[in-house]
C-alpha positions in Angstrom: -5.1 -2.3 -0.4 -6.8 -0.2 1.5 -10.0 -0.8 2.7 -11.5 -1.0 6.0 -9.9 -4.4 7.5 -6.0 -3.5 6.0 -6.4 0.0 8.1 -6.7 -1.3 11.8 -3.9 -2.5 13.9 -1.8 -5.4 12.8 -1.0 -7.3 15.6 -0.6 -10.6 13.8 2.4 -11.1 12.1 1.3 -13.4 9.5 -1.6 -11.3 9.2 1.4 -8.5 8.3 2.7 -10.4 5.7 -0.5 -11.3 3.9 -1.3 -7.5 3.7 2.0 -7.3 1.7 1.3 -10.0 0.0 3.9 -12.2 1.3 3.4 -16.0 2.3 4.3 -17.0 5.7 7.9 -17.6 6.2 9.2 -14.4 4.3 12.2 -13.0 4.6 13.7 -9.1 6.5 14.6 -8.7 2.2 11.2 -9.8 0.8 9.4 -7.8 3.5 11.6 -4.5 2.4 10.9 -5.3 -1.2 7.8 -5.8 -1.1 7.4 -2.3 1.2 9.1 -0.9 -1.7 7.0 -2.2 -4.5 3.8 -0.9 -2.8 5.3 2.4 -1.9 5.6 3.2 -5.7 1.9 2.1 -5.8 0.3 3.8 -2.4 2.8 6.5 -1.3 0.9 10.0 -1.6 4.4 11.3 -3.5 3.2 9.1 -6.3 -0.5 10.1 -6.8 -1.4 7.0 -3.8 -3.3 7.8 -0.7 -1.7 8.2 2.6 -4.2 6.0 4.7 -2.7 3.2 2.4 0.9 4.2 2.6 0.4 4.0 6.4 -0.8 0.4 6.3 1.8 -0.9 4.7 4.6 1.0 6.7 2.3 -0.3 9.7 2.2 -4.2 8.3 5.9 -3.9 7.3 7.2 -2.5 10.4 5.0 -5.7 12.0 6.5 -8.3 10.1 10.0 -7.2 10.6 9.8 -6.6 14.0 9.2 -10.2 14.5 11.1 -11.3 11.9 13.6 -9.7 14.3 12.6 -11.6 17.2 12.7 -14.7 16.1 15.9 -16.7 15.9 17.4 -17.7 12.5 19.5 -21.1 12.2 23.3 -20.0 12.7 23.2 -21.6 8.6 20.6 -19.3 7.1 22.4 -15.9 9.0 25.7 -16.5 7.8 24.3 -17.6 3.8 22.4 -14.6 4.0 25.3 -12.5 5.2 27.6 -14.1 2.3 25.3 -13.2 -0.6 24.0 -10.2 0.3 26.9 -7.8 -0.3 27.9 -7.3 -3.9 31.4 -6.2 -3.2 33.6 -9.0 -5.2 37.0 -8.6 -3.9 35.0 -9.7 -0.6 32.9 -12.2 -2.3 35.0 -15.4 -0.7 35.8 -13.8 2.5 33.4 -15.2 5.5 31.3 -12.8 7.4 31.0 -12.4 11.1 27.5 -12.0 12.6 24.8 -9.6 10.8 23.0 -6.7 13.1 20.3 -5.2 12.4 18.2 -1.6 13.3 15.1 -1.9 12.1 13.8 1.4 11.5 17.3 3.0 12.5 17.0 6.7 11.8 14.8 9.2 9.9 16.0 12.0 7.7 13.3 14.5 6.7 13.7 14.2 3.0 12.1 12.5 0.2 13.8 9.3 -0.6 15.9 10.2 -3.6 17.1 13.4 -1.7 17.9 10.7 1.2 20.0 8.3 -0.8 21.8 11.2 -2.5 23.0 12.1 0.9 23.9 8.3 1.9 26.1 8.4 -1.5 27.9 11.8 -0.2 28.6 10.4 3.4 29.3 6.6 2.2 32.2 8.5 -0.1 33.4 9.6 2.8 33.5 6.9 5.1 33.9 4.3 2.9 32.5 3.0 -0.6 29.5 1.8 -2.1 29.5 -1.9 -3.3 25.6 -2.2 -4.6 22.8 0.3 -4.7 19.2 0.2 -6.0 18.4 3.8 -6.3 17.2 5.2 -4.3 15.9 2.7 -2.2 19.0 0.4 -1.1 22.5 0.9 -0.9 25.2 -1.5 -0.1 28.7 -0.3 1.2 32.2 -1.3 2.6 32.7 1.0 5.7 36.3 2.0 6.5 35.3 3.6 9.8 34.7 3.0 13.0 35.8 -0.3 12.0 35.7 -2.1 8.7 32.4 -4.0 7.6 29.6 -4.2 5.6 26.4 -1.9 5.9 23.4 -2.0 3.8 20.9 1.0 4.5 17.4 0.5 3.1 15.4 3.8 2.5 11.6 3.3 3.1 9.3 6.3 2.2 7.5 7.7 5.3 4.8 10.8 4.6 7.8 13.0 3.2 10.4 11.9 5.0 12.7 8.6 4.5 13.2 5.8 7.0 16.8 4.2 7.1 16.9 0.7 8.1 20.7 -0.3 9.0 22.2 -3.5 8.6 26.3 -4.5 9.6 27.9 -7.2 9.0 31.6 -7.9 10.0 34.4 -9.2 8.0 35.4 -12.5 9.1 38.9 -11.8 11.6 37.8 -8.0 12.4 36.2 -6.9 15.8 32.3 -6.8 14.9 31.4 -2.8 15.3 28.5 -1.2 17.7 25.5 -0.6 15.5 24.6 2.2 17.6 28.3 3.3 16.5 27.6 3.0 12.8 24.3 4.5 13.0 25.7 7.6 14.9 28.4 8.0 12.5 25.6 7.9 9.5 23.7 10.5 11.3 26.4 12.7 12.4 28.2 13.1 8.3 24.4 13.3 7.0 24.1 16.0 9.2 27.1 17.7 7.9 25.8 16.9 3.7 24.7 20.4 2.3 21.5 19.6 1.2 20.6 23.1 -0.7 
C-alpha cells in the first residue's frame, strides 16, 4: 500500500477489507486494529505518505460502514458486548444492547494529545476500565446514565477521529448515543489543552 489501484474509491466492501489486509468476514475490532497498525506504518506523523494514510482511512471507513449495516446474530452482539469491557467488578454482569458511531466526532489534535484529553474528561464523568494508548480507551460512565463506552482514536491528517461505542448494563435504561457523544464533546471542550 499505495499504489495506483489502493487510491481510487472503494466501493466494495470486501474489496475494503483486503486493502487492510483482512479476510472477508472481519470484525468492527479487527477493522480498527488493523487501521491502527497501518497508521503507525502510512500516517505522514510517522515519516508515511498521506495519499496512503487516506486509503486506509477511506477502506476502513468502507468496511465499517457496512459492517454497520449489516445485522449481527442477537448471539455474537451480546458475546462481543460481554468480553469487550475489561472492567472486572462488571465482568459477570449481562450487557444490554451495544451502539455504535462510527466516526463519531473529530478533535483537531494529534492522537496522543486526543487521548490525553479523553483520560481528563473520562475522570470526570466516570473511570477508565482498559486503554491502549493512545489509540483505545475503555470506560464505565457514571453520567447521563451508567454504561460502558469504548472510544477508538483513528489518526486523520493531524487531527483524531473518535469512534464511540455504548453499551448498557443489564437492568439500566440504555443511554442516547447522541447523549453520550455530546457529553464527550462538551467536557473535551472545556480540557485546557495548553
Amino acid at each position: 500500500m499505495p499504489n495506483s489501484a489502493t487510491l481510487r474509491s472503494v466501493s466494495d466492501p470486501a474489496d475494503a477489507l483486503a486493502r487492510l489486509g483482512l479476510a472477508p468476514g472481519a470484525t468492527a475490532d479487527q477493522v480498527r486494529a488493523a487501521r491502527r497498525d497501518l497508521a503507525r506504518r502510512h500516517h505522514p506523523d510517522r515519516g508515511g505518505d498521506a495519499a496512503a494514510m487516506q486509503a486506509v482511512n477511506e477502506a476502513a471507513d468502507r468496511a465499517l460502514t457496512h459492517l454497520e449495516r449489516t445485522p449481527s446474530p442477537p448471539a455474537s452482539t451480546e458475546t462481543t458486548a460481554a468480553e469487550s469491557p475489561g472492567c472486572a467488578s462488571r465482568r459477570d454482569e449481562q450487557w444490554s444492547g451495544v451502539h455504535r458511531d462510527v466516526p463519531s466526532f473529530t478533535v483537531e489534535a494529534l492522537p496522543v494529545e486526543t487521548f490525553e484529553g479523553l483520560l481528563i474528561v473520562a475522570s470526570w464523568i466516570g473511570e477508565v476500565v482498559d486503554d491502549d494508548p493512545p489509540y483505545r480507551l475503555e470506560t464505565h460512565l457514571h453520567a447521563p446514565v451508567e454504561c460502558w463506552c469504548r472510544l477508538d482514536v483513528v489518526p486523520d491528517a493531524g487531527a483524531s477521529t473518535v469512534s464511540l461505542t455504548i453499551a448498557g448494563f443489564d437492568g439500566a435504561p440504555m443511554p442516547d448515543i447522541i447523549a453520550v457523544r455530546d457529553l464527550w464533546v462538551a467536557n473535551l471542550n472545556t480540557v485546557d489543552w495548553g
